[in-house]
C-alpha positions as CSV (number, residue, x, y, z in Angstrom):
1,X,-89.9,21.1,38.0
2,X,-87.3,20.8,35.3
3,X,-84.9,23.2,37.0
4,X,-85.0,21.7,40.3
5,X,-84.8,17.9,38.7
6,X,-81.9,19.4,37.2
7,X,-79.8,20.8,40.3
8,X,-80.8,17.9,42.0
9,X,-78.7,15.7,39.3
10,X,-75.4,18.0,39.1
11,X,-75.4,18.2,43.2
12,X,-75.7,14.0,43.1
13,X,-72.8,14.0,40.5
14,X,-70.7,16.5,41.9
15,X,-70.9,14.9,45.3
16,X,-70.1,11.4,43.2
17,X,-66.7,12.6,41.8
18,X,-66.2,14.1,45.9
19,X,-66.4,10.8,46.9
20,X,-64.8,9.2,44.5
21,X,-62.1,11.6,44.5
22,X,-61.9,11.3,48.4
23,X,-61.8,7.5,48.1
24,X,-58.9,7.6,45.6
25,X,-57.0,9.8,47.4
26,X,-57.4,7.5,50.9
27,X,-56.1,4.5,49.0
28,X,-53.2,6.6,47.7
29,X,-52.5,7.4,50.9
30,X,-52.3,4.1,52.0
31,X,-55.0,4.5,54.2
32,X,-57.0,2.0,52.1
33,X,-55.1,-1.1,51.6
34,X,-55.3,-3.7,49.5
35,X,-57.3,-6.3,49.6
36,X,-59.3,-4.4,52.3
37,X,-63.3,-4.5,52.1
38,X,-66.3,-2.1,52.8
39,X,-69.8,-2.5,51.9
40,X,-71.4,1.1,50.3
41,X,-73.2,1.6,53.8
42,X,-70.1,1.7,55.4
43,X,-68.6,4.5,52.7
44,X,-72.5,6.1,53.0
45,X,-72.3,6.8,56.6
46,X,-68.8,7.5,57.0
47,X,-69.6,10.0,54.8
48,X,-73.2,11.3,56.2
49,X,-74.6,11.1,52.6
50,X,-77.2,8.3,50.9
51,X,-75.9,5.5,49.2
52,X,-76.6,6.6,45.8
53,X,-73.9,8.8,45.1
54,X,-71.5,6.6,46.7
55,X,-72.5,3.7,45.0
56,X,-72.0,5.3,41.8
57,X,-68.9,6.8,42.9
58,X,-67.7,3.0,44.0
59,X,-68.5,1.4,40.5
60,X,-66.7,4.5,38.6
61,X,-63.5,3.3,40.7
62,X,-63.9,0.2,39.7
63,X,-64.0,0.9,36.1
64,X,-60.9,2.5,36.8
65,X,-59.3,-0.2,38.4
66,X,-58.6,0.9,41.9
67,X,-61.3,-1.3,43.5
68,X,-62.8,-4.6,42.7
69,X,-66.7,-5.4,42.9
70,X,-67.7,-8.2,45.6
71,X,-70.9,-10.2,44.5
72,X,-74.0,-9.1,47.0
73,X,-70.9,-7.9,49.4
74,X,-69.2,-4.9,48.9
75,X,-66.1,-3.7,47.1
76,X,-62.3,-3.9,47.9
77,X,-59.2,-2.4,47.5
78,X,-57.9,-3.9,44.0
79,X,-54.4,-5.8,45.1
80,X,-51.8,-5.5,42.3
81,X,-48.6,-7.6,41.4
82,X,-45.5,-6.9,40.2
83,X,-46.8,-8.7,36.6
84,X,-49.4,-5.6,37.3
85,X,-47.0,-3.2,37.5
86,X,-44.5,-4.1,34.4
87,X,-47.3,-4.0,32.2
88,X,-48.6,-0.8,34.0
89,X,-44.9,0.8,32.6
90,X,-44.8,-0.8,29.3
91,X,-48.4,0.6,28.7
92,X,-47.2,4.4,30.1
93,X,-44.1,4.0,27.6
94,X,-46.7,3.4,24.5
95,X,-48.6,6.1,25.6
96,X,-45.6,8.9,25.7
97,X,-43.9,7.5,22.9
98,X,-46.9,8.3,20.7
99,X,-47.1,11.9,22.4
100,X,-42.9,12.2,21.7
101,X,-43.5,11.3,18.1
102,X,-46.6,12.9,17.6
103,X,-44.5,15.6,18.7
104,X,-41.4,15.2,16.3
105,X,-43.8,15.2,13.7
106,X,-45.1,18.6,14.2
107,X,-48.6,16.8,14.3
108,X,-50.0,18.3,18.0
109,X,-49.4,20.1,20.9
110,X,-46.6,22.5,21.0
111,X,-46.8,23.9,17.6
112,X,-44.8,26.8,18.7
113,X,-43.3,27.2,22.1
114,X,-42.6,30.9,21.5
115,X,-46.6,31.1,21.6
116,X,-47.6,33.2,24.2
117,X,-50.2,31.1,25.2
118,X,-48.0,28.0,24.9
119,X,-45.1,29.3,26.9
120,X,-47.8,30.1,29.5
121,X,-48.8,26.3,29.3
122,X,-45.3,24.9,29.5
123,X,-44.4,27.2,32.6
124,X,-47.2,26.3,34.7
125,X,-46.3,22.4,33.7
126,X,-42.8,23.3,34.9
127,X,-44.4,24.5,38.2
128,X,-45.9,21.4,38.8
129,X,-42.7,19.5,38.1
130,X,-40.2,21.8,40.6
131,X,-42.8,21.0,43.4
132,X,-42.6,17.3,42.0
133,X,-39.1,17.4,42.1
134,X,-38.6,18.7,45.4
135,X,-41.3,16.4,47.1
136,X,-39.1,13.7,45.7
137,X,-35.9,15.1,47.2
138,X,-37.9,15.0,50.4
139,X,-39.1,11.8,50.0
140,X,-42.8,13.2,50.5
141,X,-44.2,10.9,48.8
142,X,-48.1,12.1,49.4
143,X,-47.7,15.4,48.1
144,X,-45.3,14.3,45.1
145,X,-48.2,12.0,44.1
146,X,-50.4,14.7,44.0
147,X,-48.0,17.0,42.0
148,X,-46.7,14.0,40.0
149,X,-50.5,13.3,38.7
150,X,-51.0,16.9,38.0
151,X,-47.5,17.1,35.9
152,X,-48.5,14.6,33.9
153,X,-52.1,15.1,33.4
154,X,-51.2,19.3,32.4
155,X,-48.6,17.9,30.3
156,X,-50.6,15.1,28.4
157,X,-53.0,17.4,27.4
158,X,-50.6,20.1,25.9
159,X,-50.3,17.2,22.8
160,X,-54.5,18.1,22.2
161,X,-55.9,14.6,22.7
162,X,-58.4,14.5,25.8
163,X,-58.4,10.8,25.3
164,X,-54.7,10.4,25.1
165,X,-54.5,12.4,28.6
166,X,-57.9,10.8,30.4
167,X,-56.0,7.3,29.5
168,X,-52.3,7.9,30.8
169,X,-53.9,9.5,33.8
170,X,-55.6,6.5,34.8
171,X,-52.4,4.5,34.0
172,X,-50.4,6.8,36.0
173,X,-53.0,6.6,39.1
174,X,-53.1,3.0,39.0
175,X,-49.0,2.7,38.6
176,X,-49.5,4.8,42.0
177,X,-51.6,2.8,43.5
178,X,-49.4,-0.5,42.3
179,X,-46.6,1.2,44.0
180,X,-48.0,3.0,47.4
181,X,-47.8,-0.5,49.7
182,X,-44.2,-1.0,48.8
183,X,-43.1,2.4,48.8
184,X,-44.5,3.5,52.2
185,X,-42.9,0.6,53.6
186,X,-39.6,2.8,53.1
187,X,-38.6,4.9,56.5
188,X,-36.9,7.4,54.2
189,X,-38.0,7.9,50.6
190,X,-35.1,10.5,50.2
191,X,-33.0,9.9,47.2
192,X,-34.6,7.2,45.8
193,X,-37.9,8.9,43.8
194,X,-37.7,9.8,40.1
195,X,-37.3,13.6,40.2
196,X,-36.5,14.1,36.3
197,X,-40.0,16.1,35.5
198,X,-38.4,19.7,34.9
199,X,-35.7,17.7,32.6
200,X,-38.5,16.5,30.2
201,X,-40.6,19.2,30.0
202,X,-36.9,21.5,29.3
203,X,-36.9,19.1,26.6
204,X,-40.1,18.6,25.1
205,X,-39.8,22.6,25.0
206,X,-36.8,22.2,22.7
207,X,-38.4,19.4,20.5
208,X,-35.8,17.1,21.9
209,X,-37.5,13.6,21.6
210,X,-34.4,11.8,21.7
211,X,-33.5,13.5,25.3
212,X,-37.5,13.1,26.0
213,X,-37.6,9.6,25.1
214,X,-34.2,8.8,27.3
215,X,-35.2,10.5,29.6
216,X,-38.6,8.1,30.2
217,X,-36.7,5.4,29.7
218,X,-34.4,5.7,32.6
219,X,-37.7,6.4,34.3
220,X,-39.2,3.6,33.8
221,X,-36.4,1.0,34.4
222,X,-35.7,3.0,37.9
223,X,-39.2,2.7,38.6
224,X,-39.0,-1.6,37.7
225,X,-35.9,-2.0,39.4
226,X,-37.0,-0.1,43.1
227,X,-40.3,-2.1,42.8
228,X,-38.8,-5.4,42.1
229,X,-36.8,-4.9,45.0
230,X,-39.3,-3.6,47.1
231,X,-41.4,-7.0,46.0
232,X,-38.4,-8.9,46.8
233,X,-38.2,-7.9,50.5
């Protein structure tokens, strides 16, 4: 029957994006490391479901860059360099600088901050970016990933390009997964995580691209310098 044909599909791709959600969030964890290999038995039964859905969940990570296909044995956990990582930043910085200038136009997103609607946006991005901040400040560096990807994915998609935000989110989660190894090498992550989320949205508010765009720029050459020498250890 049509109906049942048709539950059956949204069940096998909502329990794909579960997997592959689960997946993701193991290798951000650093539970998953790099270079490590599994075969999509091993992923089926570990998580008591067929090897459809995982398989499919498996080759949408791929596409995403987190793991890397093994001819006829499996997958692994993609291994990134610090080459990986630069352009990883320098692609990030292309990304916001189009959103900051799309902005200073008066082209998208945040045509009017006194909007109700808006102002409801921006303060639930600024949410996200106080429990960012104060992960950071606690060096807990599991749950500012998860509030960090969220920032930036609510932000992103205040500028009213799904594409624009789909693409630095998958930038940002592989940046993530660049860094996790290095950083969870670190007893104490206290002090030494960006923690400037509230800063930018305070000034994307304003229209402030010059404070925006310095802003991301000390970002990113904190983010360089910790990872080169993290690398470097």
């Amino acid at each position: 029957m049509p109906g049942t044909s048709g539950s059956g599909a949204v069940t096998r791709s909502t329990l794909r994006q579960q997997i592959a959600d689960a997946l993701r969030d193991e290798v951000l964890a650093g539970r998953l490391q790099p270079g490590q290999e599994f075969t999509v038995k091993e992923i089926a039964d570990q998580y008591g479901v067929s090897a459809t859905p995982v398989r499919e969940a498996l080759v949408d990570l791929s596409a995403q860059g987190l793991l890397e296909a093994d001819q006829h044995r499996g997958f692994h956990v993609r291994e990134y360099s610090m080459d990986d990582f630069r352009g990883l930043v320098e692609a990030r910085s292309l990304v916001t600088d189009g959103m900051f200038q799309a902005l200073g136009d008066g082209h998208r997103g945040f045509r009017d901050p006194d909007d109700p609607r808006t102002a409801a946006a921006l303060a639930g991005v600024r949410r996200r970016g106080e429990e960012a901040q104060r992960a950071a400040a606690a060096g807990d560096l599991t749950v500012l990933i998860g509030y960090d990807l969220r920032f930036w994915r609510e932000l992103s998609g205040l500028f009213g390009n799904p594409y624009l935000s789909d693409f630095l989110h998958r930038l940002r989660v592989q940046s993530w997964v660049c860094a996790v190894p290095y950083l969870r090498r670190i007893d104490d992550l206290r002090g030494q995580l960006w923690a400037g989320h509230t800063e930018l949205v305070d000034a994307l508010a304003r229209r402030d691209t010059d404070s925006a765009r310095g802003l991301i720029g000390a970002y990113n050459a904190h983010s360089l310098a910790l990872m080169e020498r993290l690398t470097e250890s």
